[in-house]
N, C-alpha and C positions, 0 to 999 in steps of 0.2 A: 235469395232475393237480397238485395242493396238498401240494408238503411239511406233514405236518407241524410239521416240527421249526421252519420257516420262520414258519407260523403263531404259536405260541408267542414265538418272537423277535421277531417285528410285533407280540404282545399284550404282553411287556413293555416293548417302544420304546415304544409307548403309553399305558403308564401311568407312564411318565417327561416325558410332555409330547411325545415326540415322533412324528410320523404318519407311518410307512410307507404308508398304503394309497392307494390310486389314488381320486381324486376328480375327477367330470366335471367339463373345461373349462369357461370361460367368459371373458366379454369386459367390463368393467367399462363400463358405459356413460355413467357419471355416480356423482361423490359428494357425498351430502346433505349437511345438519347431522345433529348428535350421530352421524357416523362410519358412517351409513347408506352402502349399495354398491347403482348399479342394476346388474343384471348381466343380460348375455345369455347364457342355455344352448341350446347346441344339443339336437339330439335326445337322447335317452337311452332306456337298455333297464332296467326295473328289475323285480324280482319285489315282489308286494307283498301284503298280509293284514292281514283287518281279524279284530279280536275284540271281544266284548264279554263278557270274563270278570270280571264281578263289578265291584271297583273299578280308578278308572283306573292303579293301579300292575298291578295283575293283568291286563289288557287288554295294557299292556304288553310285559308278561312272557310271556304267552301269543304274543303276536305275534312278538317277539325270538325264541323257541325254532324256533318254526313255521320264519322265515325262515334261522336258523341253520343248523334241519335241512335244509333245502334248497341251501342251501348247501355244506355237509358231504356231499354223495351223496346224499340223500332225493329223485333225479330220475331221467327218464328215464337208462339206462347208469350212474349214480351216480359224474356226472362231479362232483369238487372243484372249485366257485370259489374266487379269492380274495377277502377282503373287501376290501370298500371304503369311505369314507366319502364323505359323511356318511349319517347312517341318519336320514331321513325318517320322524316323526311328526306327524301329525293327530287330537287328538282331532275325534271326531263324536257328535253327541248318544247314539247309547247303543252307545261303543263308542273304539276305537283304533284307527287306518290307519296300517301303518307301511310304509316301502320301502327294499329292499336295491339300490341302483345296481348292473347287471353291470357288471365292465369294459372297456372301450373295444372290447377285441378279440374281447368275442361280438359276431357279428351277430344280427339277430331269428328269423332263419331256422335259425343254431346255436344257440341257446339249451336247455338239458335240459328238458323239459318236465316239472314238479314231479309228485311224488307224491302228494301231500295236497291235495284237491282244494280248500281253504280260502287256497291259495297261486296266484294270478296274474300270469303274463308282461305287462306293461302297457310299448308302447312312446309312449315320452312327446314329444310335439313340442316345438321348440323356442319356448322362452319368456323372458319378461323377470321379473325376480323382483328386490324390493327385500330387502336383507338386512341387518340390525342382528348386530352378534357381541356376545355377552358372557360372562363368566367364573363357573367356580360351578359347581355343582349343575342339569342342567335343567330339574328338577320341585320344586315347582311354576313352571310358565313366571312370570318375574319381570312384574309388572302395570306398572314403570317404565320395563322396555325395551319394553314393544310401545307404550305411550303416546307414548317417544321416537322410535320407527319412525315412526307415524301422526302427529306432530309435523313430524319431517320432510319427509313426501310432501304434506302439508296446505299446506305454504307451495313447494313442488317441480310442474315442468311435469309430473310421474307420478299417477295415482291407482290409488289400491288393485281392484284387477279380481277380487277373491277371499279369503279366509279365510287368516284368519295361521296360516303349520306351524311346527314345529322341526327343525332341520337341526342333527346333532349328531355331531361327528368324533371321539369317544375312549369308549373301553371304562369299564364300570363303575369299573374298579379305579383309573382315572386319578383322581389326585389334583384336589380342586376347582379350586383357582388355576391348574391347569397345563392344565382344560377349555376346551375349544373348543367354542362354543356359537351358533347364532344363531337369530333369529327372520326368517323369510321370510314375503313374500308376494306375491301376482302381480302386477302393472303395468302399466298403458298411459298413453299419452303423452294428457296433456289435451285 
């Protein structure tokens, strides 16, 4: 179960710039130009929901609560995870996918089976992902860093295998400059 109080003190670390939460491993496989990361991730267990409420800030925000409350006890037993980052967004044409990573030490088989049936257990194989980080605000996604991403893999032995997401590790309340921010996408070798 999730302190509380615990909670709270990982959301003000984090809006000081600094990240308590658990974030799935990976293995660096290579680094581009302009600061690009190929990375290897293993498996991973994530809940995930898409919305299509209105505008994409609203899509959002509908999704963030959804997973939140899921999080929070809205599952089978109304067991408390902890968060973690980063929190995985995709837009999609008429809509928002976002995904909450479990922790390392649920297996697929422990996992709470959600309440709201708009929330989905997705367990994710392991993949290669090119990653750009940048500072700021994540919305709207910056047009210069995904051009610097696709810059890099363009002249790089990797090509793009899929749709650019955002992978984003700090709570609203965190300061811009002190945001942790990247754009991903998936890869294979030439």
């Amino acid at each position: 179960m999730t302190n509380p109080v615990k909670l709270v003190l990982e959301g003000a670390a984090a809006a000081l710039g600094l990240r308590p939460f658990e974030a799935p491993p990976y293995t660096v496989l290579a680094r581009l130009a302009h600061g690009v990361e190929v990375r290897r991730y293993g498996p991973r267990l994530a809940a995930e929901t898409t919305s299509s409420a209105g505008s994409e800030a609203a899509a959002r925000g509908a999704s963030f609560q959804r997973l939140a409350r899921y999080i929070f006890g809205a599952n089978q037993g109304g067991r408390k995870i902890a968060m973690t980052a980063p929190v995985l967004m995709q837009p999609e044409a008429h809509g928002m996918t976002m995904r909450f990573f479990l922790p390392a030490a649920i297996a697929p088989q422990d996992a709470p089976q959600p309440q709201d049936s708009g929330v989905r257990l997705v367990q994710l194989p392991e993949e290669t992902l090119a990653t750009l980080a940048y500072k700021g605000r994540p919305w709207p996604r910056p047009p210069a860093a995904e051009s610097r991403l696709r810059e890099a893999l363009a002249t790089s032995p990797w090509q793009p295998a899929g749709a650019v997401f955002g992978l984003f590790y700090d709570p609203p309340m965190t300061p811009g400059p002190l945001r942790r921010n990247e754009l991903a996408v998936p890869v294979t070798a030439r």
